[in-house]
KEMARLUM-641394 format. One line per 5 residues: their letters; for each residue y, z, x negated of N, C-alpha, C, O, CB. Coordinates in nm, 4 decimals, padded with zeros to 6 digits. Glycine has a CB too. Layout:
a	Y/Z/X/Y/Z/X/Y/Z/X/Y/Z/X/Y/Z/X; ... $
# end
This chain:
xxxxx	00.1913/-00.1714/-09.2729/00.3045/-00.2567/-09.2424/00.3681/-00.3023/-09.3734/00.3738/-00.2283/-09.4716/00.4077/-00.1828/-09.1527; 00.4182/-00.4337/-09.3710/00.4799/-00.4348/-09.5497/00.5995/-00.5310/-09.4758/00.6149/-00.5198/-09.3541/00.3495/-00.5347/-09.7250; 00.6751/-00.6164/-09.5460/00.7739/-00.6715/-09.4873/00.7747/-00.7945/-09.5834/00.7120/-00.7917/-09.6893/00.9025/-00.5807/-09.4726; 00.8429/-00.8955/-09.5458/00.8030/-01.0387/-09.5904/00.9783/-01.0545/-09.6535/01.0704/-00.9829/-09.6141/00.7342/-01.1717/-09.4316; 00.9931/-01.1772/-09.7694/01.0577/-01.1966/-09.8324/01.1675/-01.2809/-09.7370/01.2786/-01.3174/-09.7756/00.9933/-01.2382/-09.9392 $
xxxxx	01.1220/-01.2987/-09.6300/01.2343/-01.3554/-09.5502/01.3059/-01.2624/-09.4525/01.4087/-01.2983/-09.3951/01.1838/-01.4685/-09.4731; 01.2454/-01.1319/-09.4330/01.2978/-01.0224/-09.3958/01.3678/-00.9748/-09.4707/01.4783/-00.9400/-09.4289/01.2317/-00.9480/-09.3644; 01.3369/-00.9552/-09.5989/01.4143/-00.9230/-09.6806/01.5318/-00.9505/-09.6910/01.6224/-00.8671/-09.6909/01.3797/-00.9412/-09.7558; 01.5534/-01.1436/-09.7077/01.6637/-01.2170/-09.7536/01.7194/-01.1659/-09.6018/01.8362/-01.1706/-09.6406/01.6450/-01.3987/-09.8050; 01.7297/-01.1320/-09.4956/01.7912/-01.1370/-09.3671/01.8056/-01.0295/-09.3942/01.9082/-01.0576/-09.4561/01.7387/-01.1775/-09.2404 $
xxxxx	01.7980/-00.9171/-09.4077/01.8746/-00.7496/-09.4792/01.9615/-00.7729/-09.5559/02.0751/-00.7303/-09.5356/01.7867/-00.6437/-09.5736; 01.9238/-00.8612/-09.6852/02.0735/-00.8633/-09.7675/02.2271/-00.9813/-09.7049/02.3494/-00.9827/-09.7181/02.0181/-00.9291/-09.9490; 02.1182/-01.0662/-09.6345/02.2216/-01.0995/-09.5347/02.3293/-01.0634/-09.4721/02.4493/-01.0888/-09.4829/02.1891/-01.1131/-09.4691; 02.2281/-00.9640/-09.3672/02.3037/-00.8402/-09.3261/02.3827/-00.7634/-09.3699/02.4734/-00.7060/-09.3096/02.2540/-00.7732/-09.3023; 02.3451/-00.7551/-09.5097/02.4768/-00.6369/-09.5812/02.5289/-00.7255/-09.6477/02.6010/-00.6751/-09.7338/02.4408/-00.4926/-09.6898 $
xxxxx	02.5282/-00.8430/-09.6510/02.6817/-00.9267/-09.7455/02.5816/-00.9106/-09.8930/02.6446/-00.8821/-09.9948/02.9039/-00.7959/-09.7540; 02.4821/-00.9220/-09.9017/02.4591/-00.9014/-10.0693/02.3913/-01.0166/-10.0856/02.3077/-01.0509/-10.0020/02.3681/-00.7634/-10.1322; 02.4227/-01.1021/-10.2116/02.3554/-01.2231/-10.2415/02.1920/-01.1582/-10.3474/02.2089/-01.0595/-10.4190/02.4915/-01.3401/-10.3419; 02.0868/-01.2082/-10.3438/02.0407/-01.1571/-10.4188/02.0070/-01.2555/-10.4836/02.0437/-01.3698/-10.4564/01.9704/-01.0775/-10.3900; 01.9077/-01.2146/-10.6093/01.8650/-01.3627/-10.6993/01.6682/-01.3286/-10.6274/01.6242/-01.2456/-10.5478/01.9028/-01.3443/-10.9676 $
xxxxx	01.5952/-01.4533/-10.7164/01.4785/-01.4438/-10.6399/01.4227/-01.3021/-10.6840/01.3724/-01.2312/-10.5969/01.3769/-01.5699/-10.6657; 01.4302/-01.2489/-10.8403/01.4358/-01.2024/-10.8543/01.4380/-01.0090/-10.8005/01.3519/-00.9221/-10.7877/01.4681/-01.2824/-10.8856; 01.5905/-01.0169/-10.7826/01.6026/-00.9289/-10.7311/01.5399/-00.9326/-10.5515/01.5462/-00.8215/-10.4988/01.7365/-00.9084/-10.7670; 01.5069/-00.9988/-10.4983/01.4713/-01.0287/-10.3738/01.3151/-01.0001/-10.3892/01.2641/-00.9370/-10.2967/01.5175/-01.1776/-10.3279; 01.2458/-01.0330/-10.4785/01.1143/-00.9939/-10.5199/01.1243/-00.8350/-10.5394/01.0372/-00.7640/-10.4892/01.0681/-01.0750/-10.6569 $
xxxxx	01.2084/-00.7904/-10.5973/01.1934/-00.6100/-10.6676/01.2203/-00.5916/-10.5121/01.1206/-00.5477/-10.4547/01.3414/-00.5148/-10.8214; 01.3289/-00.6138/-10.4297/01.3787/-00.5575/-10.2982/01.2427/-00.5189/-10.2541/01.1908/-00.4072/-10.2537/01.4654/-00.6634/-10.1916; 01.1900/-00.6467/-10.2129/01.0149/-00.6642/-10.1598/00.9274/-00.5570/-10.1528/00.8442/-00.5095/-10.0755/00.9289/-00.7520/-10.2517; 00.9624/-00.5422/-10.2306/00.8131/-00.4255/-10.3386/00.8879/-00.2994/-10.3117/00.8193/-00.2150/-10.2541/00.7855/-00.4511/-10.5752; 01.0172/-00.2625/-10.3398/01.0585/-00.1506/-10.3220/01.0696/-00.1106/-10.1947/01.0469/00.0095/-10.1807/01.1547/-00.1382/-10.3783 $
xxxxx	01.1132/-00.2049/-10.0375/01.0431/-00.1841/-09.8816/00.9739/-00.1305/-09.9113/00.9799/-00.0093/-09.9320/00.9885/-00.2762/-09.7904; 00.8131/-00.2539/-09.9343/00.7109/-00.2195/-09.8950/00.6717/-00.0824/-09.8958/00.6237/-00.0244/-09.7985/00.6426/-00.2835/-09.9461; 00.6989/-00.0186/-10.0371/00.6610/00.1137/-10.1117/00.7300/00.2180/-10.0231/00.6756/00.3256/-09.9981/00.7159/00.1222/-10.2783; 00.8804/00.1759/-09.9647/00.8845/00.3129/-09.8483/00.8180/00.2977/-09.7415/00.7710/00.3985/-09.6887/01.0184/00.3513/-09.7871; 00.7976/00.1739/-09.6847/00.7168/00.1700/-09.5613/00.5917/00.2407/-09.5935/00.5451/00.3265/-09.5185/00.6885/00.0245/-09.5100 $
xxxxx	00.5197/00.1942/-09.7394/00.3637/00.2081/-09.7516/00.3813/00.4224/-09.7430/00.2840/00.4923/-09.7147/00.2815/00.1067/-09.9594; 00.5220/00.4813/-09.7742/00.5040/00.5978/-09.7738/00.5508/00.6581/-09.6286/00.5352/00.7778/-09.6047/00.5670/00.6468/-09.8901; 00.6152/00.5589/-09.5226/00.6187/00.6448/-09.4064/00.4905/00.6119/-09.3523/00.4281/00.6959/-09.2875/00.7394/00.6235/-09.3060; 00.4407/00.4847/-09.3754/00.2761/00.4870/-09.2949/00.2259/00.6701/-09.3433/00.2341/00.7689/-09.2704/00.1231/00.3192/-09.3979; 00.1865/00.6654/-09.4561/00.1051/00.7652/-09.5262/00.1810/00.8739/-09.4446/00.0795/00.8926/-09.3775/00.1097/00.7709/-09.7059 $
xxxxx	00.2668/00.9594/-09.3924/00.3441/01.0398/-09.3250/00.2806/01.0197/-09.1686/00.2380/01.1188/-09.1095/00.5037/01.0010/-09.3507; 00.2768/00.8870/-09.1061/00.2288/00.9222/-08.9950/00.0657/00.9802/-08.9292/00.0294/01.0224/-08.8194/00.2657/00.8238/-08.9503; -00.0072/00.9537/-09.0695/-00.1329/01.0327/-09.0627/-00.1740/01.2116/-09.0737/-00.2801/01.2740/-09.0729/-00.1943/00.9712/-09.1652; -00.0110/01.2542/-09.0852/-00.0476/01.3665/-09.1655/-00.0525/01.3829/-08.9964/00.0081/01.3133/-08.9149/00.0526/01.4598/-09.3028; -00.1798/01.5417/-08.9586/-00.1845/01.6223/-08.8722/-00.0744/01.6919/-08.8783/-00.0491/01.7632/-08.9754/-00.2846/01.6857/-08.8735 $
xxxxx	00.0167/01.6779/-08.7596/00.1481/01.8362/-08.7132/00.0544/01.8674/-08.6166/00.0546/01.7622/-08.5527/00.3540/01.8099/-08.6288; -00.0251/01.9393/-08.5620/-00.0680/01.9649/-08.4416/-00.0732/02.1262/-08.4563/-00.1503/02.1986/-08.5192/-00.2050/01.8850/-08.4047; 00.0338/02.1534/-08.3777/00.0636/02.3666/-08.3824/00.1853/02.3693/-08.4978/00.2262/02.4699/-08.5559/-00.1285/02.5030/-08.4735; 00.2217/02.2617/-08.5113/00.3984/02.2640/-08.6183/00.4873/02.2329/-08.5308/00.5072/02.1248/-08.4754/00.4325/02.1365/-08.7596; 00.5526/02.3551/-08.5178/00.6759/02.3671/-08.4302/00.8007/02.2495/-08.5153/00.8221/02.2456/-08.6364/00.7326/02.5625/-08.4277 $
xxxxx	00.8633/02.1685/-08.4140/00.9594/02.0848/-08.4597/01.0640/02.1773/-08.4978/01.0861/02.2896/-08.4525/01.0008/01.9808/-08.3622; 01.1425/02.0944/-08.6142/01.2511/02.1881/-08.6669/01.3959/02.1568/-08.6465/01.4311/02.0394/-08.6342/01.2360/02.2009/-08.8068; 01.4811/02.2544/-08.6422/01.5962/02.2635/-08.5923/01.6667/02.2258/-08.7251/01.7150/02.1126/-08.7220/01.6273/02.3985/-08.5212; 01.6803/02.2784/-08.8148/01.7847/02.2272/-08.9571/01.6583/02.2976/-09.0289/01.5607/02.3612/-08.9891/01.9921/02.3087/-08.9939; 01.7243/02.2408/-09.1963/01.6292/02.2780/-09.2952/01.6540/02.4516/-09.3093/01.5721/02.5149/-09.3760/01.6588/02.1832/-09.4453 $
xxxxx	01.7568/02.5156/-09.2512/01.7240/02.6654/-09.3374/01.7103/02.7478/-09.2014/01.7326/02.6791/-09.1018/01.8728/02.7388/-09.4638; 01.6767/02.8865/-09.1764/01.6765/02.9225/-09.0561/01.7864/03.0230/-09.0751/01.7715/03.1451/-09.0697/01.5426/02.9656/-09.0007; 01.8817/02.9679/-09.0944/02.0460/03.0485/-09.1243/02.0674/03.0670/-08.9429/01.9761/03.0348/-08.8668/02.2163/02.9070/-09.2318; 02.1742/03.1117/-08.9018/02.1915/03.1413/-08.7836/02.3250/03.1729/-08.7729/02.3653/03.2831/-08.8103/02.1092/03.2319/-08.7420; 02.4391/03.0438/-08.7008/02.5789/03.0995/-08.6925/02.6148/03.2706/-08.6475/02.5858/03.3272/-08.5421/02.6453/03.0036/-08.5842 $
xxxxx	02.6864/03.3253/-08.7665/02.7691/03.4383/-08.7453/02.8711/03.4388/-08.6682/02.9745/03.3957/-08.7192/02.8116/03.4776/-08.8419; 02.8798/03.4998/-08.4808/02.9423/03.4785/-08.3543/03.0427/03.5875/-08.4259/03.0120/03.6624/-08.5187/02.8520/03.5076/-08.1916; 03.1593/03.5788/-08.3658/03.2429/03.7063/-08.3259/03.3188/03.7255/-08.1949/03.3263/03.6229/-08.1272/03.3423/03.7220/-08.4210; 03.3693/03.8208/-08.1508/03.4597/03.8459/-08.0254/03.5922/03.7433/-08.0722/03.6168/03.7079/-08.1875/03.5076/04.0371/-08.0023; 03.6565/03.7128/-07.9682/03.7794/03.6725/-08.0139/03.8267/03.7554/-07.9304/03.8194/03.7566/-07.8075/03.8261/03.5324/-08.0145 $
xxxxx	03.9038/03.8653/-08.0438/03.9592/04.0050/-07.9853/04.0932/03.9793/-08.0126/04.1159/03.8778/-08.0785/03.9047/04.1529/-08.0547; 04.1856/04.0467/-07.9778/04.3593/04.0172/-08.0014/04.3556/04.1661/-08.1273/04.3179/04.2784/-08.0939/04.5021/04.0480/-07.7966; 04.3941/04.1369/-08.2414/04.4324/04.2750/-08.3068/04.5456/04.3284/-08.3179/04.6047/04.2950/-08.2152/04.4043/04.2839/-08.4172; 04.6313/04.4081/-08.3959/04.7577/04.4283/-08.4136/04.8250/04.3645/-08.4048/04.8944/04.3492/-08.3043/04.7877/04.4609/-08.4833; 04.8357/04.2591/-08.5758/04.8739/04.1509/-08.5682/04.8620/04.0351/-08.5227/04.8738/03.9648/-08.6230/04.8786/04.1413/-08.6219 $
xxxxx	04.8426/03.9542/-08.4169/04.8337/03.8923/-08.3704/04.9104/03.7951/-08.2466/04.9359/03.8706/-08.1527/04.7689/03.9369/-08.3783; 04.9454/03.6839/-08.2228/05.0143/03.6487/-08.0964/05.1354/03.6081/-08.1582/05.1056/03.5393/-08.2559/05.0305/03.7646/-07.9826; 05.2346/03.6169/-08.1485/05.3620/03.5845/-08.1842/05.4450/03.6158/-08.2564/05.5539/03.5644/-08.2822/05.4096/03.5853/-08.1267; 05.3648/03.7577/-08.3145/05.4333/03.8453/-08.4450/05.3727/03.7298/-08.5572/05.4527/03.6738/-08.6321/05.3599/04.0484/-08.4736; 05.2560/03.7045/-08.5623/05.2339/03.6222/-08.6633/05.2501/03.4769/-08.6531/05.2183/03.4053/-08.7481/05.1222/03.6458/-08.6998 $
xxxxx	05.2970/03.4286/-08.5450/05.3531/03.3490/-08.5466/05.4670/03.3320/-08.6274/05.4605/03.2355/-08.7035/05.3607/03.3383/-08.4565; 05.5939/03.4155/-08.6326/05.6912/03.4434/-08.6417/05.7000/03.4105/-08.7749/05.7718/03.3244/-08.8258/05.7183/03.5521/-08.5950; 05.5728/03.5321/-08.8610/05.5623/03.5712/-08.9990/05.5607/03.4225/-09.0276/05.6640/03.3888/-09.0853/05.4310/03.6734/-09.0525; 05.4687/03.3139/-09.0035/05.4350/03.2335/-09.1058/05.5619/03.1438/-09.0551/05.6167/03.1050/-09.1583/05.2702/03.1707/-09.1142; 05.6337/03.0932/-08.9396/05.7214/03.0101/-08.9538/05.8478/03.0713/-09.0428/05.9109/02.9774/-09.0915/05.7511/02.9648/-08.8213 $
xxxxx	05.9074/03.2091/-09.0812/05.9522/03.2795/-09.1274/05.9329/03.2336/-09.2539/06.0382/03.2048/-09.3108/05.9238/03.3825/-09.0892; 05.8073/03.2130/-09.3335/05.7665/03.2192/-09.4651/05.8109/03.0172/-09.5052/05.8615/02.9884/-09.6136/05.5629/03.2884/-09.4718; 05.7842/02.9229/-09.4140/05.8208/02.8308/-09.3765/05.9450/02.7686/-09.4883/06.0540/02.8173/-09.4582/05.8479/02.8631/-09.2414; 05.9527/02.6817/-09.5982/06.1113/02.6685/-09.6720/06.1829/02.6258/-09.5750/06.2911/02.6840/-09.5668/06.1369/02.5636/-09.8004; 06.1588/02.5241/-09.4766/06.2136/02.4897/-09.3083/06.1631/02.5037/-09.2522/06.0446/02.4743/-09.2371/06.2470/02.3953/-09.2486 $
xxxxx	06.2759/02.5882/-09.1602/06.2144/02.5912/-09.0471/06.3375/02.6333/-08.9220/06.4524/02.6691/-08.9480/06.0874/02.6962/-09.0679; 06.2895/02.6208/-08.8096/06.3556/02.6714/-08.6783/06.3454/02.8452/-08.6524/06.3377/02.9391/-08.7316/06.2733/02.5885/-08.5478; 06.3498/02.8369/-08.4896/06.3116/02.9895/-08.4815/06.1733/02.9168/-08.4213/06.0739/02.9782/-08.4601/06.4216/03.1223/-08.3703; 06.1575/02.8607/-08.3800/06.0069/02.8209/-08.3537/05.9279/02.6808/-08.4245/05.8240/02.6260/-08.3879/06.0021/02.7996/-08.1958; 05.9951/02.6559/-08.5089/05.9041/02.5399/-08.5683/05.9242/02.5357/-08.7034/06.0320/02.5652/-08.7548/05.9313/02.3977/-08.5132 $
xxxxx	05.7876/02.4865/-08.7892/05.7781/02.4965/-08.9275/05.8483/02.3076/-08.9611/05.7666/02.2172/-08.9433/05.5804/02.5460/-08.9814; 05.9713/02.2743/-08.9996/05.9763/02.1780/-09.0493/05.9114/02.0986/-09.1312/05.8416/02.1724/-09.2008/06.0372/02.1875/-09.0721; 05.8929/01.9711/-09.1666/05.7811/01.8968/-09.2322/05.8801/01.7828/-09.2883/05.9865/01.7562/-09.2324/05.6447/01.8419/-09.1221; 05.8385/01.7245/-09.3933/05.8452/01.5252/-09.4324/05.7704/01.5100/-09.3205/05.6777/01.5629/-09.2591/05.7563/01.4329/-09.6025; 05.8552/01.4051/-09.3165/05.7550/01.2809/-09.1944/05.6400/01.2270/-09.3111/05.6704/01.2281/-09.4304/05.8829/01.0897/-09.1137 $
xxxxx	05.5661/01.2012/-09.2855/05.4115/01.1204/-09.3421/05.4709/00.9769/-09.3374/05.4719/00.9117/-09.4419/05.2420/01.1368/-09.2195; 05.5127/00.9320/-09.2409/05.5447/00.7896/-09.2129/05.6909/00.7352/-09.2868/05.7162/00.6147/-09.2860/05.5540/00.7757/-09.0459; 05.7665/00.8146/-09.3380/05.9120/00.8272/-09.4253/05.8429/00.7550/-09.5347/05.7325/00.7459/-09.5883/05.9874/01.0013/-09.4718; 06.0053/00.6922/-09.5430/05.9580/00.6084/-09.6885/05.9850/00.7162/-09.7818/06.0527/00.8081/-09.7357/06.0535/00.4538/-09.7372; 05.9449/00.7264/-09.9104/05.9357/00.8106/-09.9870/06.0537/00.8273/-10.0903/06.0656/00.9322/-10.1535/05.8235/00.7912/-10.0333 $
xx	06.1682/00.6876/-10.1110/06.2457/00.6731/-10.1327/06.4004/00.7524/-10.0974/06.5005/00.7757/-10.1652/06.2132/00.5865/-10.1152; 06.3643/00.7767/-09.9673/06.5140/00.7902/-09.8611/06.4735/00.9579/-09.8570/06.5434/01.0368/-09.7935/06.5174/00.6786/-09.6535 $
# end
């Protein structure tokens, strides 16, 4: 499969890029050369190669979600407590949307 210089110019089209003939010639050649390397990929034999899930065979570390000591509303407490504002139940903030002035 290779791809033609008017395919080309309709890709950089596509992405807003002007090219020169130039660079529209290197584009050319540089396709072709990935296409010419996924052809070469579809010859290789997988036959008995299990498809793969991600590149490493790491395996998420599960835990219980257990309640411990601390937990629930004591630490709630702690961090709105630690809070420079705050309520008895809410950590005060800047608004994001405040002008920065006022």
């Amino acid at each position: 499969m290779s791809i033609t210089k008017e395919e080309v110019r309709r890709i950089a089209h596509l992405a807003r890029l002007e090219l020169s003939d130039e660079q529209l010639a290197k584009a050319q050649h540089d396709f072709n050369e990935i296409l010419g390397y996924v052809d070469q990929l579809t010859e290789v034999n997988v036959d008995g190669i299990e498809p793969m899930r991600g590149a490493t065979d790491l395996v998420n570390q599960l835990r219980n979600d257990t309640v411990t000591r601390e937990s629930g509303e004591d630490v709630r407490n702690k961090y709105i407590s630690l809070a420079p504002e705050h309520t008895e139940e809410h950590i005060e903030t800047i608004s994001p949307f405040r002008d920065a002035r006022t």
